[in-house]
C-alpha positions in Angstrom: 139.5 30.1 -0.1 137.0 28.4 2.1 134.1 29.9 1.9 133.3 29.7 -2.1 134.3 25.9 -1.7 131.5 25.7 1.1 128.9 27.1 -1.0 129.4 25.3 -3.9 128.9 22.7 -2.6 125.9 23.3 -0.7 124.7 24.3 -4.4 125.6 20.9 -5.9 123.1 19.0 -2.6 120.4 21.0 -3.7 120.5 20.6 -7.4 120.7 16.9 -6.7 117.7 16.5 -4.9 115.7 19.0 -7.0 116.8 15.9 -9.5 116.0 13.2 -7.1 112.1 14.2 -6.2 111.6 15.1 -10.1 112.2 11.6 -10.8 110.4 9.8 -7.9 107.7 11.9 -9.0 107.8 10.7 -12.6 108.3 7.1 -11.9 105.0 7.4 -9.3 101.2 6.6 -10.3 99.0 9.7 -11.5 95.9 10.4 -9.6 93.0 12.6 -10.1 92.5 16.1 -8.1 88.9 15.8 -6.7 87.6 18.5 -4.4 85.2 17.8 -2.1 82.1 19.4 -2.6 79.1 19.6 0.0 75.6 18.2 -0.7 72.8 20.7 -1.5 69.9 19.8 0.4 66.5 19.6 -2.0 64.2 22.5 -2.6 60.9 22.2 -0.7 58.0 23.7 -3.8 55.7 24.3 -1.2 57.4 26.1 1.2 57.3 29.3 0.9 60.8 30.7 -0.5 62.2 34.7 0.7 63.0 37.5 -2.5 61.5 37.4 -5.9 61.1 33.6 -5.7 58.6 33.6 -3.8 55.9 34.7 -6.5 57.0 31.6 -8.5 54.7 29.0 -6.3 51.6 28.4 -8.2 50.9 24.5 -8.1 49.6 23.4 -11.6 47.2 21.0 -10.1 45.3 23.8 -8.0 45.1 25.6 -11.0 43.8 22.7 -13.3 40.7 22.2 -10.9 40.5 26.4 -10.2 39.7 26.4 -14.2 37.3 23.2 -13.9 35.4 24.7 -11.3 35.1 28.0 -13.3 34.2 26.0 -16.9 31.4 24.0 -15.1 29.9 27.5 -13.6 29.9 28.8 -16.7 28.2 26.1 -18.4 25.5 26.2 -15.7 25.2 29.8 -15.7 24.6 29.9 -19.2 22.0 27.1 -19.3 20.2 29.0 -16.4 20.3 32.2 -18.9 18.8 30.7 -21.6 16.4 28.7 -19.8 15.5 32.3 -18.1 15.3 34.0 -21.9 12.6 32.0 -22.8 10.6 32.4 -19.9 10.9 35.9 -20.8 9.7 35.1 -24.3 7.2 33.2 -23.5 5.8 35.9 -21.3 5.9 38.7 -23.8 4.0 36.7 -26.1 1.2 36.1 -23.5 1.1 39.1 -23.3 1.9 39.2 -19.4 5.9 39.7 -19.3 8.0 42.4 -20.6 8.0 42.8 -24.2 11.1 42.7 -26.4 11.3 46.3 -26.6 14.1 48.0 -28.9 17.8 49.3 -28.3 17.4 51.8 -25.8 14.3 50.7 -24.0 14.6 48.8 -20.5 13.9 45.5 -21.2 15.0 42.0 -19.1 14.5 39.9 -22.1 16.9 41.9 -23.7 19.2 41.8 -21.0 19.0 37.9 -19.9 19.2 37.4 -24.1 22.7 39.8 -24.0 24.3 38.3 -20.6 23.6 34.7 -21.9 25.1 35.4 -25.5 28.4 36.6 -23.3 28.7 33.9 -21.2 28.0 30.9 -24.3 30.7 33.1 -26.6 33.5 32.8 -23.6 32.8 29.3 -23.5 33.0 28.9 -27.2 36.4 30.8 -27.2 37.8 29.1 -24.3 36.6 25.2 -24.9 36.0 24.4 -28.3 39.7 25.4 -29.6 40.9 23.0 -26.8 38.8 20.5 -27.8 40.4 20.5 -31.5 43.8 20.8 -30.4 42.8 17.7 -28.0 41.6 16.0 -31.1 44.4 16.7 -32.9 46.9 15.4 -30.0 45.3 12.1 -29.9 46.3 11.3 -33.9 49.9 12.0 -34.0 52.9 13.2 -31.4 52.8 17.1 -31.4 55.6 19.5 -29.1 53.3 21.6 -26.8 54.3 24.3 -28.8 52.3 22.7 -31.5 48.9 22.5 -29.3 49.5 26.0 -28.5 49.9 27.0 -32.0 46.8 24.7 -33.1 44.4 25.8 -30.2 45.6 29.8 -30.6 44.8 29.6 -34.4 41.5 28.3 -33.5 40.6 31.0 -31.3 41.3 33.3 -34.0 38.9 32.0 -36.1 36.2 31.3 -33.4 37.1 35.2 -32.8 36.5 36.8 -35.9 33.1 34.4 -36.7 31.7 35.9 -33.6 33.0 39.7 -34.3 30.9 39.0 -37.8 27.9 37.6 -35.6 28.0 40.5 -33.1 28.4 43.1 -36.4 25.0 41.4 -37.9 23.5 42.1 -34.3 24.7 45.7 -34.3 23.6 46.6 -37.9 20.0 44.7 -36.6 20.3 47.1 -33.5 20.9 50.0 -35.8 18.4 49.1 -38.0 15.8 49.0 -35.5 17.0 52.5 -34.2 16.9 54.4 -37.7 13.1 52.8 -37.9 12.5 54.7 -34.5 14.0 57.5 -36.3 11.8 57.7 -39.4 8.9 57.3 -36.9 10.0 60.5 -34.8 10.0 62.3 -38.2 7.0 61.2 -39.6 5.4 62.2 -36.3 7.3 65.3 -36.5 5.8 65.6 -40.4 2.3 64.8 -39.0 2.7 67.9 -36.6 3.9 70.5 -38.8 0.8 69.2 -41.5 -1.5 69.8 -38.8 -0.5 73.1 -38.1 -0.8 73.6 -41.8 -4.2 72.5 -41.8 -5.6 74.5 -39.2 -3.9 77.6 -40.8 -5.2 77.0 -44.1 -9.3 76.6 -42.5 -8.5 79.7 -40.8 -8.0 81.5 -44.2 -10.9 79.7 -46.1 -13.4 81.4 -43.0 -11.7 84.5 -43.7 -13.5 87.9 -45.3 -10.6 88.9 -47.9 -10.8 86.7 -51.0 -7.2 86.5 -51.6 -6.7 84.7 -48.3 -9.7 82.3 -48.7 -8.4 81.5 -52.4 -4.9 80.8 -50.8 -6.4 78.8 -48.0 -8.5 76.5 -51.1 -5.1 76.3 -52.9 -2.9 75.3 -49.5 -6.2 72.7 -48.8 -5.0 71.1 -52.2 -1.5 71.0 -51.1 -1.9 69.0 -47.9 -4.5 66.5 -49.4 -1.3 65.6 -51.8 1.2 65.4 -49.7 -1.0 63.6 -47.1 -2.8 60.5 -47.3 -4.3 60.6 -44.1 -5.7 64.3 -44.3 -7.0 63.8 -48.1 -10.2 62.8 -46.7 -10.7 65.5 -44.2 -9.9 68.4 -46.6 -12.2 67.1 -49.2 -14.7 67.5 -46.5 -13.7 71.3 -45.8 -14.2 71.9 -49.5 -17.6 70.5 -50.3 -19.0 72.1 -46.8 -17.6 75.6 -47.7 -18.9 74.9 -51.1 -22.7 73.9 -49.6 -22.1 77.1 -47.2 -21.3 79.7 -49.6 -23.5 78.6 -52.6 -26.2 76.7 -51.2 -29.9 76.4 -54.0 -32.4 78.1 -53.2 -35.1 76.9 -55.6 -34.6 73.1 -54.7 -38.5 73.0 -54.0 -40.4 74.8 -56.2 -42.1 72.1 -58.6 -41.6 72.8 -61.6 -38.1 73.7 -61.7 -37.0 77.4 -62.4 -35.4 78.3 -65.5 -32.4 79.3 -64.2 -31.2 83.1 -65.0 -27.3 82.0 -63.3 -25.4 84.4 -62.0 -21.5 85.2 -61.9 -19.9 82.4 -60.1 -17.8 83.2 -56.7 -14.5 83.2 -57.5 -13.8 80.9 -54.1 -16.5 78.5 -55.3 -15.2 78.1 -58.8 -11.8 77.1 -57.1 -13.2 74.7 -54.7 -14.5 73.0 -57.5 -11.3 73.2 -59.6 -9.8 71.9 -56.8 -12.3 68.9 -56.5 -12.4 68.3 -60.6 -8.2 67.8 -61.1 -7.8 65.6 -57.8 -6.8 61.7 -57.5 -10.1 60.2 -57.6 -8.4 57.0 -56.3 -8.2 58.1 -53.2 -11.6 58.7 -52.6 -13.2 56.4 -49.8 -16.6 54.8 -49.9 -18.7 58.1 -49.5 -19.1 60.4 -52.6 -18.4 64.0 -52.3 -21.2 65.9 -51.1 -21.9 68.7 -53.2 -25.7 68.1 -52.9 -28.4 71.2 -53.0 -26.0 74.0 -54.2 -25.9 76.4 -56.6 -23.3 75.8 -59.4 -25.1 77.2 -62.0 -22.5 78.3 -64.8 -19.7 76.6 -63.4 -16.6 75.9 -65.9 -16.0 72.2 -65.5 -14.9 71.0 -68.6 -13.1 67.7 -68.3 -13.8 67.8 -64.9 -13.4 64.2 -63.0 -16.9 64.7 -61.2 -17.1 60.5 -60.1 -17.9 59.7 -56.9 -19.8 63.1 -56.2 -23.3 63.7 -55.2 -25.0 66.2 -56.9 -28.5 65.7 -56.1 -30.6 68.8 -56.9 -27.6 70.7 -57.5 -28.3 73.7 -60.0 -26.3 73.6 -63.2 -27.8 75.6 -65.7 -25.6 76.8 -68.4 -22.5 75.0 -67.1 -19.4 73.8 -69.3 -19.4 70.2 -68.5 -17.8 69.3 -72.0 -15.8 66.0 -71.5 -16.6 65.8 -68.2 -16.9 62.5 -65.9 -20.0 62.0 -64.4 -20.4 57.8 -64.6 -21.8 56.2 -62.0 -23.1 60.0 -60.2 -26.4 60.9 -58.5 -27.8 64.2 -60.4 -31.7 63.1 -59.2 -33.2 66.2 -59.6 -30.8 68.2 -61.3 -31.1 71.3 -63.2 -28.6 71.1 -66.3 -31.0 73.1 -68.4 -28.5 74.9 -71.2 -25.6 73.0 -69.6 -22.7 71.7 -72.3 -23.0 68.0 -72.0 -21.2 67.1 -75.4 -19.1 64.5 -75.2 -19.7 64.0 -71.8 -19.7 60.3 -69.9 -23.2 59.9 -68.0 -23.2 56.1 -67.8 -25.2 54.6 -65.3 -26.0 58.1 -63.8 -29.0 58.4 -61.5 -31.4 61.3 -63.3 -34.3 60.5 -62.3 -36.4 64.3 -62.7 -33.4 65.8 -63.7 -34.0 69.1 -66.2 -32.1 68.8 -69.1 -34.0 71.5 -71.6 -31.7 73.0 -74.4 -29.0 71.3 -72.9 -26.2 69.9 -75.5 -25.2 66.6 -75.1 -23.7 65.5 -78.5 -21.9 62.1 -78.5 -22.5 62.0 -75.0 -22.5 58.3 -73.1 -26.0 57.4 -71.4 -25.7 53.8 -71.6 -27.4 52.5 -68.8 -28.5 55.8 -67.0 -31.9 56.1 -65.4 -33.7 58.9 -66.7 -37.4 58.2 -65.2 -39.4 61.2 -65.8 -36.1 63.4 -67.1 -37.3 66.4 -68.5 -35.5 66.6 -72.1 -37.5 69.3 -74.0 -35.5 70.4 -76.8 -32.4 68.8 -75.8 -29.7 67.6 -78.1 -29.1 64.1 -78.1 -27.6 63.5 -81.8 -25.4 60.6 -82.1 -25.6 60.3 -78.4 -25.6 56.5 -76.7 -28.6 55.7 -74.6 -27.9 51.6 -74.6 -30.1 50.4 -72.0 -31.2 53.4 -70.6 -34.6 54.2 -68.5 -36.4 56.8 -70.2 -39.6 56.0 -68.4 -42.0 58.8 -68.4 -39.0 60.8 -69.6 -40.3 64.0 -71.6 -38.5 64.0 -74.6 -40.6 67.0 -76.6 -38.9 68.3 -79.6 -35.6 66.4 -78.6 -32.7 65.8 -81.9 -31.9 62.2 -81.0 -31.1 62.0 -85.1 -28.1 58.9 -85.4 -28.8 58.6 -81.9 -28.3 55.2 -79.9 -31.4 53.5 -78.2 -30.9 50.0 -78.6 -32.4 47.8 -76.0 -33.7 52.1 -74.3 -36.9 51.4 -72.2 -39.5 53.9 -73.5 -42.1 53.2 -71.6 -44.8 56.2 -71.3 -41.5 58.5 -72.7 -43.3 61.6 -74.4 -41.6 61.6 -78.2 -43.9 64.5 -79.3 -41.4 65.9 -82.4 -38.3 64.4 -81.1 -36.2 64.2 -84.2 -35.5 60.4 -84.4 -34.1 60.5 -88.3 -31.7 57.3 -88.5 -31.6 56.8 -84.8 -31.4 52.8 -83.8 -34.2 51.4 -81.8 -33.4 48.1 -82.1 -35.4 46.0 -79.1 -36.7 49.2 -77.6 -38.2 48.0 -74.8 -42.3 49.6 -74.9 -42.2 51.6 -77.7 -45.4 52.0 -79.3 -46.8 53.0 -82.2 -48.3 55.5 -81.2 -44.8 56.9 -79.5 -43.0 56.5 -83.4 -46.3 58.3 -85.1 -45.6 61.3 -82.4 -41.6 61.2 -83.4 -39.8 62.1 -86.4 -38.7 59.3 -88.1 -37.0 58.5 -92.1 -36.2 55.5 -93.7 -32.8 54.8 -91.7 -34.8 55.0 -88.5 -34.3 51.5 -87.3 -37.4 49.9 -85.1 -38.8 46.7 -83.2 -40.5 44.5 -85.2 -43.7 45.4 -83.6 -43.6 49.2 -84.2 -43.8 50.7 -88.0 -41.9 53.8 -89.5 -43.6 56.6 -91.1 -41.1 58.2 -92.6 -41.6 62.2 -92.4 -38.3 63.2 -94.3 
């Protein structure tokens, strides 16, 4: 069989040099596999690079000097600012530059004030917290993730002291704005008193009583709720007053007894009005109730100061408690009048009438009564300290336990004036011949100079 023995054989030559390279191979030096690889040429930063790359080319240098350039501007912008706001300050307070208005008024001080603040608060939140972290670089080694951390926490707090600072500004702002506020309604107030006031003289001039007396009463209303027309409606009231009731006997020499008649209704309020208001609130000039007729008037209690009532007629009035220190009644008629109790210190009464009038425990200390016409008048435990009775008429007047220490009686007419334990102690010009006239006892005290003759 040929052919098997053929291949065979060829089998056995291939298996042997299969054999052969395997161990030429093993018995050969081992080298490494390196595969070439092709240089890559080096990337030019500046040149400008095709695709997304391209918006990656931002040099750090130019950018170092771009934010320079734009931290010296803003340092010389904001000197120039604040150099500019004080100009403007100085100006308003010559008097010859715009004024610091408030919020909502045009105003370049305010302006050049606002724009500067800006422009010093982006510096402060842009420099100072590099500044620290700076400062804190220079001590120690820090990662730049430190000196971010360092110089972001700053800001923060740079941040919220300015938010406070510009909150303190806004509540100023708002403060400012609410006073504006108040003013609008107090002008708005002032208005709708005025309106009041001219609707309440309307019904004082009007012919039906019940709208004059509502007019008197609304008068009173707006001289309490306002202090600026007090003055002015106290004028309305004494002129009706002088209009309506006006004397007409203030010539005739010797004074009229008075016969009084009913008192106006409208008249007796005006004077209510006038005797229960703030007295306090009066200015320098007195109420001018001067020359009328008030004869009979009730007015007991009555705060009557700072009124003039010169030759007013008030005859058979109730004045009981009443307030009438420091008052001008020269010429008066309070014949019958109720004085008792009644303060009269320091009054002016020079020729005022006073006949039958009561004026018990009444306080004349230090009130001029030259040539007062007292006839009759009751004056018991009354105080005249240091009053003027000069050429006073004093006929048949009860001054018994009355008060006339250091009184000037000079010329006073004491014709059976009732003078029973009344104290004259340093009368000034009492004479004899005054006491011999009087009715005097035992408990009469006088001057050294001038005897009793007791009569009881």
């Amino acid at each position: 069989m040929p052919r098997p023995r053929i291949v065979l054989d060829v089998l056995k030559f291939a298996a042997a040099g299969v054999r052969g390279g395997v161990q030429r191979l093993r018995s050969s030096p081992r080298r490494r596999l390196s595969v070439p690889v092709s240089p890559v040429p080096p990337v030019d930063m500046e040149a400008p690079v095709e695709g997304t790359r391209a918006r990656l080319v931002t040099p750090p240098a130019t950018l170092g000097r771009f934010l320079g350039y734009l931290g010296q501007l803003l340092v010389a912008l904001g000197v120039i600012g604040f150099v500019v706001t004080i100009g403007f300050v100085v100006l308003s307070a010559a008097g010859v530059g715009p004024e610091a208005t408030a919020i909502g008024d045009r105003s370049w001080l305010l302006l050049s004030a606002l724009v500067t603040a800006g422009i010093w608060v982006v510096l402060l939140l842009w420099k100072v917290p590099q500044w620290q972290a700076a400062s804190r670089a220079a001590g120690g080694e820090l990662s730049t993730r430190e000196l971010f951390d360092i110089e972001n926490a700053a800001r923060g707090t740079l941040g919220q002291m300015v938010s406070g600072l510009a909150l303190l500004v806004g509540l100023y702002f708002a403060w400012q704005q609410l006073g504006n506020t108040n003013a609008t309604i107090n002008v708005s107030e002032q208005g709708q008193i005025t309106d009041r006031f001219t609707r309440a003289v309307d019904q004082v001039g009007s012919d039906d009583l019940t709208v004059r007396l509502g007019g008197i009463y609304a008068l009173e209303r707006i001289a309490g709720d306002s202090e600026r027309d007090y003055g002015p409606v106290m004028e309305v009231l004494t002129a009706y007053v002088r209009q309506a009731s006006p004397r007409t006997d203030v010539d005739t020499a010797p004074l009229a007894t008075p016969g009084p008649a009913e008192v106006p209704v409208d008249v007796q309020a005006v004077l209510s009005v006038l005797a229960r208001r703030d007295a306090s609130r009066d200015g320098p000039a007195c109420l001018d109730l001067s020359g009328t007729n008030l004869a009979g008037v009730s007015l007991a209690g009555a705060n009557l100061t700072n009124t003039c009532l010169a030759h007013v007629d008030l005859a058979e009035a109730d004045l009981r408690g009443a307030n009438l220190s420091d008052v001008d009644l020269t010429g008066a008629d309070l014949s019958g009048a109720i004085l008792e109790d009644a303060d009269l210190s320091r009054s002016l009464l020079l020729r005022a009438v006073f006949d039958g009038a009561a004026l018990s425990r009444a306080d004349v200390t230090g009130a001029n009564l030259t040539s007062a016409r007292l006839n009759l008048v009751i004056l018991d435990h009354a105080v005249l300290r240091g009053s003027i009775l000069f050429g006073a008429d004093l006929r048949g007047a009860l001054l018994f336990d009355a008060d006339l220490v250091n009184a000037d009686l000079a010329d006073a007419n004491l014709t059976g004036a009732v003078m029973t334990g009344a104290d004259l102690t340093g009368a000034l010009h009492l004479t004899q011949t005054q006491i011999d006239a009087a009715v005097t006892d035992d408990r009469t005290k006088l001057p050294p100079n001038v005897q009793a003759h007791p009569d009881i």
